[in-house]
N, C-alpha and C positions, 0 to 999 in steps of 0.2 A: 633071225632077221630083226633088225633094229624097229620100233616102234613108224619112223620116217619110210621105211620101206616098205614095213605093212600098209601105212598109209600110198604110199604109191601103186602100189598093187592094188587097193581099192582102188585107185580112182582109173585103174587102167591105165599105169602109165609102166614103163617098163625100165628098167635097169636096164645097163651096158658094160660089155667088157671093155676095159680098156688098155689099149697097147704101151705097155710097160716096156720105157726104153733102158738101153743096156750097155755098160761100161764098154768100149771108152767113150760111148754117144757125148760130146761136149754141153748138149743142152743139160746133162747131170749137172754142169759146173755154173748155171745160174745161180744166183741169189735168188730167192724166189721173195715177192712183194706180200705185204701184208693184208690180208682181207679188210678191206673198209665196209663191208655192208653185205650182210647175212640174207642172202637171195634165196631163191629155189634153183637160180644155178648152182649155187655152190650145195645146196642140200641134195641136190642131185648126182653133184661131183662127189661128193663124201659117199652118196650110197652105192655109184658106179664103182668108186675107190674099194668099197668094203668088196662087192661083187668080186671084184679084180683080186686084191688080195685073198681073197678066200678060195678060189677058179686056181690061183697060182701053183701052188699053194704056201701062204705068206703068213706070217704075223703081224706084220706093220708097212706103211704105205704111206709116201708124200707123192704130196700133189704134183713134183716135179719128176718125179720118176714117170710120171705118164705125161706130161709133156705140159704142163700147168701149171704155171710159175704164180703161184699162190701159198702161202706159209698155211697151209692144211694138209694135217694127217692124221691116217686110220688107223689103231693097232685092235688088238684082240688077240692077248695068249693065251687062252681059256683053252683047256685041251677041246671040247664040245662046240668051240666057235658062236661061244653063248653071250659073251660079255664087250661089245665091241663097244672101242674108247676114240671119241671123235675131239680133235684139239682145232684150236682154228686160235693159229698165232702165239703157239705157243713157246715158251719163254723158260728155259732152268731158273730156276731164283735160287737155289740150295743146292748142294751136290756134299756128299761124303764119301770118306772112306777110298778105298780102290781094291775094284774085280777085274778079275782075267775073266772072259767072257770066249767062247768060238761062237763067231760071228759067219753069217752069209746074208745073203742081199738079193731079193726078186732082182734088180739091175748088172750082178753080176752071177749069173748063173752056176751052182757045181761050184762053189768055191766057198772055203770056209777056212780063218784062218782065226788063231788067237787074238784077242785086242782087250787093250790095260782101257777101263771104264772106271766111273764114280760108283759105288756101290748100292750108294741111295739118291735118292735125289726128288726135289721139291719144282713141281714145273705148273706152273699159271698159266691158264688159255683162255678161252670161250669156248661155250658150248656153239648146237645148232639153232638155238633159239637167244643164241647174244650175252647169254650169263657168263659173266667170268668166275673161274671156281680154280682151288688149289688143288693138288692132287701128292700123295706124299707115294713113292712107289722104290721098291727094291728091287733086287733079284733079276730075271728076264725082260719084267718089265721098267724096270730103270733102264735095262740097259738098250732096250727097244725104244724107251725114247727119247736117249741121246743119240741114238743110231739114224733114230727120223727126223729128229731137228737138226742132224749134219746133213742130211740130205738136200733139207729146207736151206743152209747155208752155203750149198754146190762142194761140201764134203762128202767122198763116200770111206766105207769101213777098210778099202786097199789103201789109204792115205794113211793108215796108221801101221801098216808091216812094212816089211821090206822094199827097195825099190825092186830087186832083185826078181823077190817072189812076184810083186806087182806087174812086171813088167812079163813073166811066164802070165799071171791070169791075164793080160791084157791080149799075149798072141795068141793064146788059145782060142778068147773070145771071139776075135777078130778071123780065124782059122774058122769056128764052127759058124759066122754069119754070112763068111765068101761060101762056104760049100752048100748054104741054103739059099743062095741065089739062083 
């Protein structure tokens, strides 16, 4: 638990799961707006966020995927769920190289398909407390967080395969939400 969450649990305040929407939901395809002013809502959101993706069980998490059209996202690829990294408007400035990555999505359930990413890459945010800071990141997590600042831009990871396969994970998706009605 992030430092802000222990603080919330002092003061008695409680964390929330939140309902993570699911391809082909249209509200995935907002732009989502830029944080103007570092609240205890949004400190709140970020820690419901981590809640949510962690309950999922996830690696990474924008704010639009549960239904929050704000440029904020959670990740933590720590195998232990020890290191969680909280961006708010965050931005690539660098990108190298290219990895084939298998890619899946809390938003699109059960699906996991290859996708060509930058291998490294350099991305600028803010923190929870208003800092802007660099972060230079590789491997999974490079590619976790081009995966969540597409989200951030109403891109998701079926945008980059086939329309074909696309269009199978889409009726599927669509098959298993009628039969949970």
């Amino acid at each position: 638990m992030t430092r802000f969450g222990q603080l919330f649990n002092l003061l008695g305040l409680f964390m929330a799961l939140l309902e993570i929407l699911h391809f082909p939901d249209q509200r995935l395809r907002k732009k989502a707006t830029a944080v103007t002013e570092i609240t205890a809502k949004i400190r709140q959101l970020a820690e419901d966020m981590l809640e949510t993706m962690y309950d999922a069980p996830g690696v990474g998490l924008a704010a639009n995927q549960v239904n929050v059209q704000k440029r904020l996202v959670v990740i933590d690829v720590s195998e232990d769920k020890s290191s969680p990294l909280i961006f708010i408007n965050p931005e690539i400035i660098n990108k190298q190289g290219e990895r084939e990555h298998e890619e899946g999505c809390l938003s699109v359930p059960e699906a996991y398909e290859l996708v060509t990413r930058a291998d490294t890459v350099r991305v600028k945010a803010l923190d929870l407390d208003g800092v802007a800071f660099e972060l230079d990141a590789d491997e999974l997590l490079a590619t976790c967080i081009q995966h969540e600042i597409d989200h951030l831009d109403g891109k998701l990871f079926v945008d980059y395969i086939s329309n074909l396969k696309r269009q199978r994970i889409k009726k599927r998706l669509e098959k298993q939400f009628k039969q949970q009605r």
